[in-house]
FIKOLZA-1660 file (N, C-alpha, C; in steps of 0.1 Angstrom, whole numbers, plus 5000, padded with zeros to 4 digits):
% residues 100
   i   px   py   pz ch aa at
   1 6218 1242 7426  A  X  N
   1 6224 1254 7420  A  X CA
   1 6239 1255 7424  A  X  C
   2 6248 1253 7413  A  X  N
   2 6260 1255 7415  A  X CA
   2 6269 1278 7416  A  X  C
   3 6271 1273 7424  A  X  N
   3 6277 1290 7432  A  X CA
   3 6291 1292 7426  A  X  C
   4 6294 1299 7422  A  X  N
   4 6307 1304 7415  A  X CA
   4 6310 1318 7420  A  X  C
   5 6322 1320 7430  A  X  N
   5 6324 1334 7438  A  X CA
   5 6341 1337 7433  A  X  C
   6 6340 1345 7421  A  X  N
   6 6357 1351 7416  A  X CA
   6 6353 1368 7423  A  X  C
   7 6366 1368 7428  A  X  N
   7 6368 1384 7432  A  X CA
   7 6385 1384 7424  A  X  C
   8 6384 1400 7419  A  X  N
   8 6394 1403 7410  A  X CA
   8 6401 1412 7419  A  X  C
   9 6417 1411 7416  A  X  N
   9 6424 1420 7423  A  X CA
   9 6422 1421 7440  A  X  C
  10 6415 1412 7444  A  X  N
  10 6416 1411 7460  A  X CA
  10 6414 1394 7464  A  X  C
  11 6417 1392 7481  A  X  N
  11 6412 1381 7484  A  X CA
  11 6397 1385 7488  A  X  C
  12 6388 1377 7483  A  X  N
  12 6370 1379 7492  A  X CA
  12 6375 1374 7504  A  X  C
  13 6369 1375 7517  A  X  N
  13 6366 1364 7531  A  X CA
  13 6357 1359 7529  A  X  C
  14 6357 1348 7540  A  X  N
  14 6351 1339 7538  A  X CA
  14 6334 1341 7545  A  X  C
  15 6333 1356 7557  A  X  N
  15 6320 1360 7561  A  X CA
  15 6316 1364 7545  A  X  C
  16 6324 1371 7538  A  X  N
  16 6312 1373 7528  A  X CA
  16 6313 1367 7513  A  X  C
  17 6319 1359 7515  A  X  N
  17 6314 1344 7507  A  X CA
  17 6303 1337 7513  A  X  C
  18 6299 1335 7526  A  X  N
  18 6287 1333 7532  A  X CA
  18 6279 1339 7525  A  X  C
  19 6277 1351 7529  A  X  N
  19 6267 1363 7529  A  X CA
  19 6268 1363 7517  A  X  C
  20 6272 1361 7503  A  X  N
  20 6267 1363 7491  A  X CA
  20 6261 1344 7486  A  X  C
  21 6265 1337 7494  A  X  N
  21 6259 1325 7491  A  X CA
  21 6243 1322 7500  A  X  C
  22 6239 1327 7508  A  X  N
  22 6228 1329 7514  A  X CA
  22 6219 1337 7508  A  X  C
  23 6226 1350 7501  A  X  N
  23 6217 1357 7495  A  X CA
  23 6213 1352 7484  A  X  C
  24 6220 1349 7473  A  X  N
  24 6218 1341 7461  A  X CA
  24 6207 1327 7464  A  X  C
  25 6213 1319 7473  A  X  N
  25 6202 1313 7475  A  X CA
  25 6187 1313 7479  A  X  C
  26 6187 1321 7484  A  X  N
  26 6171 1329 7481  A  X CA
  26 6164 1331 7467  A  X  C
  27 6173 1333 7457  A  X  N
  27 6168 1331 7447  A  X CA
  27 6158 1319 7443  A  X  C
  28 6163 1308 7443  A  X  N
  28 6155 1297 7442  A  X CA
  28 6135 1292 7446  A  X  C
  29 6135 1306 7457  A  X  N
  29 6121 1302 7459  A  X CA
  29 6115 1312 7446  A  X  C
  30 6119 1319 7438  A  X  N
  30 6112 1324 7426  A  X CA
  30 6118 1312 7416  A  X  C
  31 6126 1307 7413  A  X  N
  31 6128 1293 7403  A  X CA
  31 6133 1286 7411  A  X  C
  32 6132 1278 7409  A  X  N
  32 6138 1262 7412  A  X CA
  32 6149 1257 7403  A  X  C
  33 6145 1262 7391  A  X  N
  33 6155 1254 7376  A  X CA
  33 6170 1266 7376  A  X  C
  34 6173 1273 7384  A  X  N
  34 6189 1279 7384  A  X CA
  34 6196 1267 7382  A  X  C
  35 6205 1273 7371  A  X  N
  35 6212 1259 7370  A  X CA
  35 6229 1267 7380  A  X  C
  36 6232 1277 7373  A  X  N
  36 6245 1283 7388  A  X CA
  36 6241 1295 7382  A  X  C
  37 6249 1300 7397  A  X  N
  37 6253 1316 7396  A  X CA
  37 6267 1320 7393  A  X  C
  38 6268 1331 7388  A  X  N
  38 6284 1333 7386  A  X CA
  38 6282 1348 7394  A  X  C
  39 6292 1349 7402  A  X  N
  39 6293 1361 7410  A  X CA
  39 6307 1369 7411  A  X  C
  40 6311 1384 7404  A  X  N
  40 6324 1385 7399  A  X CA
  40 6324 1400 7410  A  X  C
  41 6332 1398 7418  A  X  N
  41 6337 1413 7427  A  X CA
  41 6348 1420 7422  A  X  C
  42 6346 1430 7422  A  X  N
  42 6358 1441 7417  A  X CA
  42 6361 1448 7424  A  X  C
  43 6368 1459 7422  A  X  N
  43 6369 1474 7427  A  X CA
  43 6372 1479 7413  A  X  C
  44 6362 1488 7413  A  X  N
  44 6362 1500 7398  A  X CA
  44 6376 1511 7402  A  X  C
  45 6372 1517 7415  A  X  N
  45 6388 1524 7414  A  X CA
  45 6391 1518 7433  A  X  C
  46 6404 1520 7429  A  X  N
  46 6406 1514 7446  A  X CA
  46 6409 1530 7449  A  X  C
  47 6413 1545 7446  A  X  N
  47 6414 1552 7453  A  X CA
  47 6399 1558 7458  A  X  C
  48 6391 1557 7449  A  X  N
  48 6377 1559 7455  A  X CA
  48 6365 1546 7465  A  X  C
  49 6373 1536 7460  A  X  N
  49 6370 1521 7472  A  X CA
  49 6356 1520 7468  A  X  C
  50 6354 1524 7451  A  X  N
  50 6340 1518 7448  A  X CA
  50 6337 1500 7445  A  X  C
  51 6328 1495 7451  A  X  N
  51 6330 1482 7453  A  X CA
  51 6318 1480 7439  A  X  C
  52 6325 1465 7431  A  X  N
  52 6314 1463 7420  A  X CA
  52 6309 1449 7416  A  X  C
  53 6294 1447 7420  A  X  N
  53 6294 1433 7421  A  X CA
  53 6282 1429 7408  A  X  C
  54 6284 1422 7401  A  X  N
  54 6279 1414 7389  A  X CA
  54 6276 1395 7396  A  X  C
  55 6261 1396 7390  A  X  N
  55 6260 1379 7395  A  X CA
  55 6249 1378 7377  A  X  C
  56 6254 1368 7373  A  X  N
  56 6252 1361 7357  A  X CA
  56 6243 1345 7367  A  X  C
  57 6233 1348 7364  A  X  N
  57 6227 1338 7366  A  X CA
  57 6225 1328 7354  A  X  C
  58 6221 1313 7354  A  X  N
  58 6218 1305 7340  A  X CA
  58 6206 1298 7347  A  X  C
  59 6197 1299 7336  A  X  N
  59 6180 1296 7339  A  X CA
  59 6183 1286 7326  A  X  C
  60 6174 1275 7321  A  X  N
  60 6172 1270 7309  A  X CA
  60 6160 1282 7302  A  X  C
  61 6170 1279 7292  A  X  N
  61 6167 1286 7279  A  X CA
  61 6171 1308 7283  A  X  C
  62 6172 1310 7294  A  X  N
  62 6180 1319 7297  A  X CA
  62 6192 1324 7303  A  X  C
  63 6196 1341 7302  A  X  N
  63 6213 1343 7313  A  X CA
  63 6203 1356 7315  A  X  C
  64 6205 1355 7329  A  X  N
  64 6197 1369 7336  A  X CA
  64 6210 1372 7342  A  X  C
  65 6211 1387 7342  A  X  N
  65 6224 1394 7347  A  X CA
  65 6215 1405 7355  A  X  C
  66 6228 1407 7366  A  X  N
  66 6227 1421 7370  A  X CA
  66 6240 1428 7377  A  X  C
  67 6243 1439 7376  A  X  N
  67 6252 1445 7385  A  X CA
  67 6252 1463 7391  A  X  C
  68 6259 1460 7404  A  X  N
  68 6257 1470 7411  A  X CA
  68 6266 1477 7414  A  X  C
  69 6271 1489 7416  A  X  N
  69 6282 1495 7426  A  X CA
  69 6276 1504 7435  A  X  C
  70 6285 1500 7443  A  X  N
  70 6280 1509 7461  A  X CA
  70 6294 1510 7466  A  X  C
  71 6294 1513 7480  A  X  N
  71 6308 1518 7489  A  X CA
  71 6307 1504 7497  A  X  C
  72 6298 1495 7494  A  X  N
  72 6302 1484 7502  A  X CA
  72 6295 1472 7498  A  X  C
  73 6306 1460 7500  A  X  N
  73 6303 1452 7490  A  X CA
  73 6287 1448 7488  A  X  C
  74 6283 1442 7508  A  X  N
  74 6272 1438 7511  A  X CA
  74 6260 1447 7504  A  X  C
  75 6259 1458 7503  A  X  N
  75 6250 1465 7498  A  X CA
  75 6251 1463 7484  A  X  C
  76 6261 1462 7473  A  X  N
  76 6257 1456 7457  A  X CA
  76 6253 1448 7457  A  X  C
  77 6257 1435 7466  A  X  N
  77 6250 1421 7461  A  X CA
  77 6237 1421 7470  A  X  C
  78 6232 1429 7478  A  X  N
  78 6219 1434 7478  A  X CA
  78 6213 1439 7470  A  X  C
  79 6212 1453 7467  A  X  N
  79 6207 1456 7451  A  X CA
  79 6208 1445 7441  A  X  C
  80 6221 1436 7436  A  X  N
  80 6217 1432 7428  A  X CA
  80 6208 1419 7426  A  X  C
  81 6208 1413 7439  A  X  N
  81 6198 1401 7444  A  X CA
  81 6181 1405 7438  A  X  C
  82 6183 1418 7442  A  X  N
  82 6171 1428 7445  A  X CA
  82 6164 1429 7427  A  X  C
  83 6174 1433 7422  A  X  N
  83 6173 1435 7407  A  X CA
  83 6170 1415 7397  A  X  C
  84 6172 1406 7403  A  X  N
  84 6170 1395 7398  A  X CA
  84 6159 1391 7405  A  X  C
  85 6154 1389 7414  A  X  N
  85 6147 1388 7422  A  X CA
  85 6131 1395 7410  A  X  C
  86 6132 1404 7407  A  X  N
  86 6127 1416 7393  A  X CA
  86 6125 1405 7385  A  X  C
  87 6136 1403 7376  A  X  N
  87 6137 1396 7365  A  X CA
  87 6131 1379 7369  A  X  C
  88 6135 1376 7379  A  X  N
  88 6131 1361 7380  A  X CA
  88 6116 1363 7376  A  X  C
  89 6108 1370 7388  A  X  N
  89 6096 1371 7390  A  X CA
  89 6086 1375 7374  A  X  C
  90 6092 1383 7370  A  X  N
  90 6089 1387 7352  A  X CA
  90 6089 1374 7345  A  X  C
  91 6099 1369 7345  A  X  N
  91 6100 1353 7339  A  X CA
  91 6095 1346 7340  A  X  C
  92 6092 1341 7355  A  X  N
  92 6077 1336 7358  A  X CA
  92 6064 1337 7355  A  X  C
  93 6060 1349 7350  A  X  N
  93 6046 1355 7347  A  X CA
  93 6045 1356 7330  A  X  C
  94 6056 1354 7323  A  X  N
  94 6056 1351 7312  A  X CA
  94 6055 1338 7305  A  X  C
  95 6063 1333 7316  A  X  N
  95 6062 1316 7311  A  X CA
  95 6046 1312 7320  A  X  C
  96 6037 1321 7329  A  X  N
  96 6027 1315 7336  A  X CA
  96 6012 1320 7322  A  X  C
  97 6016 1331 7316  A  X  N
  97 6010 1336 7302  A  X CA
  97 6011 1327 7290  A  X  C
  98 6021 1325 7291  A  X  N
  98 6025 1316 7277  A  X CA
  98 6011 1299 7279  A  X  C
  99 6014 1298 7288  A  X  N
  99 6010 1285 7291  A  X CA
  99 5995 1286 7288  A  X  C
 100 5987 1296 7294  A  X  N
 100 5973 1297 7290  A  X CA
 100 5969 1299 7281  A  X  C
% end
């Protein structure tokens, strides 16, 4: 699985370039077939310091998305791990239906 980490309007560090590459990788024990992730940080307003994180995953034959805003970054790309993690597992039980 190729990782893709753009942050807009700021520099990311490099602790949470880790921390979103560890979490994403967890994904994989629900698929194996991720082909990358694309993971896009923002700030919606910088006077209110709402943090906004979007990860566009690519599955064959699908694009599962999710995104979150919180007051800190680590907690959206929690939620939104949280929210794919959902969608993987649905995917799974569809393609495990289809087959029977």
């Amino acid at each position: 699985m190729e990782i893709q980490i753009t942050s807009r309007k700021f520099r990311a560090k490099d602790s949470l370039k880790d921390f979103i590459s560890k979490k994403v990788k967890t994904l994989e024990k629900y698929n194996n077939d991720i082909l990358d992730a694309n993971i896009v940080l923002s700030y919606t307003h910088q006077s209110d310091s709402i943090k906004h994180a979007d990860i566009v995953l690519q599955v064959p034959g699908k694009t599962l998305s999710a995104s979150e805003e919180s007051e800190d970054f680590n907690v959206s790309i929690d939620n939104a791990v949280e929210k794919l993690q959902r969608q993987l597992k649905k995917l799974k039980t569809k393609q495990i239906s289809k087959k029977r």
